[in-house]
ZAPARO-348000 format. One record per residue (C-alpha): x, y, z. Coordinates in steps of 0.05 Angstrom, whole numbers, plus 5000, padded with zeros to 4 digits. Layout:
XYZ/...
END
This chain:
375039680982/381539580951/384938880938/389438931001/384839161049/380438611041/376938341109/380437651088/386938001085/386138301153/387837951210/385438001279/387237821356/382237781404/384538191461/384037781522/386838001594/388037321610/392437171569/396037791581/403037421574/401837191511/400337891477/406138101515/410237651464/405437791396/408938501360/408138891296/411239271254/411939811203/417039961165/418540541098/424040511045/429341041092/429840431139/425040851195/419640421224/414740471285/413939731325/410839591387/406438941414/399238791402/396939171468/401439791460/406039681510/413239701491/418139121520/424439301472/429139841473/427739781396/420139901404/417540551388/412141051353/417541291303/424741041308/427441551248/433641391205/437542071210/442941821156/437541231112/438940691119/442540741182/442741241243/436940971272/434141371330/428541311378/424741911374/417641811403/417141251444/409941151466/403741601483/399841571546/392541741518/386641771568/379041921554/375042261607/367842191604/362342291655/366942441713/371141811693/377741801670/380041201633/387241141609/388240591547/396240561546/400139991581/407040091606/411239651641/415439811708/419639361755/413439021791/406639071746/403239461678/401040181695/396040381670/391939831642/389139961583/388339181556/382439201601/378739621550/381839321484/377238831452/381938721390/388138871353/387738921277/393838961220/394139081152/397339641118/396839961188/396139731250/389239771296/386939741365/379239721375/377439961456/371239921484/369240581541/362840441568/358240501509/363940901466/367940541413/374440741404/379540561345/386240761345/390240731279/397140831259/400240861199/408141111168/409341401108/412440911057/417041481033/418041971097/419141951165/411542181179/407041731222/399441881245/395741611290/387941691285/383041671346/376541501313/370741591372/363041261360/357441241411/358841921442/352742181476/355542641523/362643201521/368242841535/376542941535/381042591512/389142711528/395042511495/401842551539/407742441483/412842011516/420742221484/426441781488/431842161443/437441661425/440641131386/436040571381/441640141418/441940511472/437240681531/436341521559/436741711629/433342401661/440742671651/438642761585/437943451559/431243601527/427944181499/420344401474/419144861424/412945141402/410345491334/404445471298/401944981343/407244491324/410844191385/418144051370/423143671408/431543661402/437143571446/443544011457/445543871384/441744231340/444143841277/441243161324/434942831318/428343251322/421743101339/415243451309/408743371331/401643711311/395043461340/389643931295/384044241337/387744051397/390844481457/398144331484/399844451552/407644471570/408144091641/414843741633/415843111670/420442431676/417041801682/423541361710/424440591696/420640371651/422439681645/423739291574/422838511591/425638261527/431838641543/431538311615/430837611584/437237811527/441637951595/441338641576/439639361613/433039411610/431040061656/429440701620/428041491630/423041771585/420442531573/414242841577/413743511555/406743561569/401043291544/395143491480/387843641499/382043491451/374743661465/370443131451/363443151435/360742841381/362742211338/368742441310/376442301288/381942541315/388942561280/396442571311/401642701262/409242551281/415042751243/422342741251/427942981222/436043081233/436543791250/431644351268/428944451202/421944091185/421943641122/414743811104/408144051127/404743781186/397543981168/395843281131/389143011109/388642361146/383742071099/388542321030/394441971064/390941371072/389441281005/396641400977/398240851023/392840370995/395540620924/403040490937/401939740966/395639620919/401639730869/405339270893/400638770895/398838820825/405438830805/406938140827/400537840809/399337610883/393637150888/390036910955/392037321033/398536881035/402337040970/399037740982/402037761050/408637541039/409138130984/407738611032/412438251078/417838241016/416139111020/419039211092/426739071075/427839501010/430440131030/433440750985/441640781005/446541330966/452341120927/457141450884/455642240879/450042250923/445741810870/439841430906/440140700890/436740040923/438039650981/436439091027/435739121097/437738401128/432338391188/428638841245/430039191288/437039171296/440539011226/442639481162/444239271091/448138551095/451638311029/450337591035/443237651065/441638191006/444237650952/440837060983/434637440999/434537940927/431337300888/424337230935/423738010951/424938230881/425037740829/419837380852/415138040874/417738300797/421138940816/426238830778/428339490768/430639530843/433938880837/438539170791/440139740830/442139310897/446438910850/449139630823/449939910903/453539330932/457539250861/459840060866/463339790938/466939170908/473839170931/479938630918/474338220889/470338220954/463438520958/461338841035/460238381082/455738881108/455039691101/457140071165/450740251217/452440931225/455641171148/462840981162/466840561107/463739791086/466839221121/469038621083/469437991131/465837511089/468136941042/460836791013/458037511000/461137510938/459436830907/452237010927/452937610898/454537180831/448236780841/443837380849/446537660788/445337060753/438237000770/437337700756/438237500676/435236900682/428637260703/429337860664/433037670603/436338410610/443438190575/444538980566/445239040645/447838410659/454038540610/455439290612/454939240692/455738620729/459738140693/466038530692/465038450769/463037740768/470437590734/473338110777/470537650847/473037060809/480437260794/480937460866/477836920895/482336380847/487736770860/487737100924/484337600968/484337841045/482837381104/487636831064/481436671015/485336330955/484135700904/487335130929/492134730888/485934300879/481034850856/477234870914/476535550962/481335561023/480836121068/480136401135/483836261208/482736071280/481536801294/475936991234/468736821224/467536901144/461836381135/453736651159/456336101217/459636711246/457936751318/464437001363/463237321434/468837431483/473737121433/470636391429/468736241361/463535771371/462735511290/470335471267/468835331203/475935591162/479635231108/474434881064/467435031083/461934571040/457835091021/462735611004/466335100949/458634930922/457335670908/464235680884/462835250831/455635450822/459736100799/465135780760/458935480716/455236120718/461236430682/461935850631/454535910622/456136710616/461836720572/461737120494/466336710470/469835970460/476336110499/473236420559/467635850560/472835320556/477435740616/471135700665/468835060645/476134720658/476835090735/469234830741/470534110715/476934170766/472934350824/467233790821/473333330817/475333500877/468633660920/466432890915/473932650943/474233290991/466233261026/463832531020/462232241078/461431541063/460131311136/453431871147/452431781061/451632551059/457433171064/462533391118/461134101138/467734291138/475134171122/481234461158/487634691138/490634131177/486033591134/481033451201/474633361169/467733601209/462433111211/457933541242/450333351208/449634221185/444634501142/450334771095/451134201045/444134321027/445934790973/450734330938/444034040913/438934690913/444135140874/443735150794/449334690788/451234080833/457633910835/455233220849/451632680817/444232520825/445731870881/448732310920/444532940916/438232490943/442432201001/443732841031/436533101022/434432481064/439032611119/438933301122/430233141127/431432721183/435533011225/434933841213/427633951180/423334221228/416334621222/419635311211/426435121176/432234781182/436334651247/443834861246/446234291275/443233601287/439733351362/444532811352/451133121367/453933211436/454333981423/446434131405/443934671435/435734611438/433835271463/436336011443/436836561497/440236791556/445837391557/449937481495/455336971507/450336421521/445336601458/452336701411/453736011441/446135711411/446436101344/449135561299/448734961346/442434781343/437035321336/432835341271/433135761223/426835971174/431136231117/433435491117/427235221087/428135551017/434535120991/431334621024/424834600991/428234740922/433334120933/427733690953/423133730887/429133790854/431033100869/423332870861/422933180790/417533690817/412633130820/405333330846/406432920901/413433220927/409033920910/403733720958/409233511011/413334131010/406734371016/405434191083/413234291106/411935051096/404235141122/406735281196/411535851172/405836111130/401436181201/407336401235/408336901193/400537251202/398736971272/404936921320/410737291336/410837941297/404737891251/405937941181/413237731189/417437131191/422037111248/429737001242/430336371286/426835881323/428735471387/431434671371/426234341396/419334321394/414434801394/420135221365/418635831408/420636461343/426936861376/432037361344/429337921295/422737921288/423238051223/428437751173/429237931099/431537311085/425836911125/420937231079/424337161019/425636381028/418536251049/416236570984/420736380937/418335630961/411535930951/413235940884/416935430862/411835060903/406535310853/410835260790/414635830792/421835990797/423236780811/418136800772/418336410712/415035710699/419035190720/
END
């Protein structure tokens, strides 16, 4: 048994139909490096628009369509038929299938153990790390007697936004006993299917409003359509497996055979994340699962002349490649896993889109041109690049590739860039309006900005000069040192005069152009004490530790705004406006806890016993992450106040990251190297 699969590195749910509501809320997911992935909850019933048996990227790492949404699999035996699926409609779960599931297992694939009578029956899936290929494996014991068992494919061919309707257009065509699916546009998505030893019989059918309950709860439509073409017929009548392969592609044309050995593909999968494994040097099921975790958001994306390069995709399901939440998160899922090779080649992809000094803010969901609203992409982009030679020592990258773009983000940012982002005549960054959201604080919905944070924002001048210093620390020769080194020196004169808040003895969050000065207790002067360089002296860095512990730590991460102010918001959910309106006011978020933790032993030296304490202040994202919510993940955001129900993505690159790059440093390392 290979090092991943280990029975300590598997975990299991009990399946319990009494606590049906609570599986209702538990997913999973699987992801490969085109951005495809195949989610769904621990009883196989879907309550997202997002969930799915193969939601394929038709343009990686974006076009993301729902191809096959869900399977309606029955087993008759003895005159009985008994039907495992669960789907959910207006006023109850038909069929029921949790009644005969005893347990649901995950790994490197995900399993759901039902009990028929006397027969055992284990349902596996599993996606391709490299294609959009999923199977799913029916392994029967206990048979004594001929039985059938049916598998109705259930097709819902859009954009994973959006929901179908029976006006929908579909089509079946079969060849070689390969069941394909498109729409009107042949160049759209396609579905193939091949069930081996199996019989298909075409009886077309809708099944009408299937109901999504997460959508309900997000105020969004949550009725939808799906197709059945008809439905694949396996004899049954010994102890035996039986394998469902599902591929899709953009256009007609099939991207490889369908005829797979279940058993072959199974072991490259064991090989691929046994490699990764090793690679990092993962010791004990937590550092092994968060490296599997780390696996889920690096995705192949094409840059200049078609060439395939690296990229990181901020969170599932709804999110693509995001340049501040690659830069924050590129350190944990890369440095720290040692795949250092593809953290050079995200730097290269975003680097190839720099423009007037600004890397994208994020890359367009369905291949249209980058978009540039950020002010901090950039300066984390300088940080990233920074680590990257720290960890790697690889000075022949660092200077023939990325510091001509580190100066290049520097000379626009000092003197000028869009969305007003300029030096001020004090050295500090300045940019931004009423009407623009350029921080991660960036919620906006129906034209209320509910984080204003323009002019001066904390965080934005500490990675400002964190960068200044990185290109002193940088520089080849005397002059340039001494040029960096003088706009750095100018900067920390100013930060103390421009942030201190001597009445809370920690920072302001935020200074306007008209001089008001936001005393809001935020998360966001955290990093003028976790980044490389502190722009402030040691009195002050421990002050704002201590009140940033205790008023925004929590179990999961850091709050985004303290339960002191009038404007706290402890619970996140409702319809867009109302959720945009939590966001930043309030709700926790995991990512949070890495500058956190690195701040806090910082300012404690790294002592054993500030080890043993951040210790504990990260053990309930480590359950989180392989008990609750989606297993094997760390969720995006957590409600206020306690028990800091997870909500958002259930899965968010930079969650992950954070949490294991405080694993580390935790344990003496920093992306890995000793501390």
């Amino acid at each position: 048994m290979t090092q991943a699969m280990q029975m300590k590195d598997t975990d299991t749910i009990q399946i319990s139909a009494n606590d049906l509501e609570n599986l209702l809320e538990r997913e999973w997911l699987l992801t490969n490096s085109r951005g495809s992935y195949v989610s769904g909850t621990v009883i196989g019933c879907n309550t997202r628009r997002y969930h799915g048996l193969l939601v394929a990227s038709l343009h990686p790492p974006v076009e993301r369509v729902v191809t096959l949404g869900n399977v309606l699999e029955s087993f008759e035996i003895d005159g009985k038929v008994y039907e495992l699926s669960n789907f959910e409609f207006s006023d109850k779960l038909h069929p029921q299938g949790y009644n005969y599931l005893k347990s649901f297992r995950r790994d490197i694939g995900v399993h759901f153990d039902y009990e028929v009578g006397k027969v055992k029956i284990s349902k596996s899936i599993y996606l391709d790390h490299k294609q959009d290929v999923v199977l799913l494996n029916y392994r029967f014991e206990g048979i004594k007697e001929p039985g059938k068992f049916t598998m109705m494919p259930l097709v819902a061919m859009r954009d994973f936004h959006s929901l179908q309707t029976s006006s929908t257009s579909l089509m079946t065509k079969i060849e070689e006993d390969i069941v394909t699916i498109n729409g009107l546009d042949q160049n759209g998505p396609t579905l193939h299917m091949y069930c081996p030893y199996s019989s298909f019989q075409q009886d077309v059918d809708w099944w009408y409003a299937m109901h999504y309950r997460v959508e309900a709860r997000r105020g969004q439509h949550d009725y939808e359509d799906v197709w059945a073409p008809g439905k694949f017929t396996v004899e049954v009548d010994s102890d035996q497996d039986i394998t469902f392969v599902i591929s899709a592609s953009k256009g007609l044309h099939r991207p490889g055979p369908m005829n797979i050995d279940f058993d072959e593909f199974v072991a490259s999968q064991h090989e691929y994340y046994d490699g990764l494994i090793e690679k990092a040097n993962a010791q004990g099921p937590e550092e092994r699962a968060l490296v599997l975790a780390a696996d889920q958001f690096i995705v192949d994306r094409a840059i200049a002349d078609s060439q395939k390069s690296a990229s990181i995709l901020a969170g599932f399901h709804w999110f693509a490649d995001w340049g501040r939440d690659t830069f924050i998160a590129l350190p944990g899922l890369l440095l720290n896993t040692k795949r250092y090779e593809q953290a050079r080649d995200v730097l290269m992809t975003f680097s190839v889109a720099l423009d007037k000094g600004q890397i994208p803010n994020r890359f367009d969901d369905y291949g249209g041109a980058p978009h540039y609203n950020s002010i901090d992409a950039s300066l984390w982009f300088i940080n990233a690049a920074w680590q990257y030679l720290q960890v790697t020592g690889d000075e022949e990258t660092f200077y023939g590739q990325f510091r001509n773009v580190l100066a290049e983000i520097i000379k626009a940012y000092h003197d000028g860039t869009r969305d007003n982002i300029h030096a001020d005549k004090d050295g500090l960054i300045i940019g931004g309006d009423a009407n623009t959201q350029l921080t991660w604080m960036d919620a906006k919905c129906n034209g209320v900005a509910f984080t204003p944070r323009y002019g001066k924002a904390v965080e934005i001048n500490a990675l400002w000069y964190n960068g200044l210093c990185i290109m002193a620390e940088t520089a080849k020769n005397k002059t340039e040192k001494a040029k960096y080194q003088k706009m750095a020196n100018k900067v920390k004169a100013s930060f103390m005069d421009m942030f201190w808040n001597e009445n809370d003895k920690c920072l302001y969050d935020c200074v306007l152009p008209d001089g008001f000065k936001d005393a809001a207790i935020r998360p966001n002067q955290i990093f003028a004490v976790s980044l490389e360089f502190s722009p402030l002296e040691e009195q002050y860095r421990k002050l704002i530790v201590k009140v940033v512990q205790e008023q925004l730590l929590t179990p999961y991460g850091l709050r985004s705004l303290s339960p002191l102010d009038s404007r706290y918001h402890c619970w996140y959910g409702g319809d867009q406006f109302q959720r945009d309106g939590a966001y930043h006011q309030g709700t926790v978020w995991g990512w949070l806890i890495g500058p956190f933790i690195e701040a806090y032993l910082k300012i404690n030296n790294f002592s054993d016993a500030a080890r043993k304490e951040a210790q504990a202040m990260i053990h309930s994202l480590l359950d989180h992450m392989r008990f609750e919510g989606c297993l094997g993940n760390v969720s995006e955001i957590f409600d206020g106040d306690f028990p800091h129900k997870p909500k958002g993505c259930i899965a968010q690159a930079w969650s992950v990251a954070e949490l294991l790059r405080s694993y580390h440093l935790i344990n003496n390392w920093k992306c890995g190297l000793e501390v």
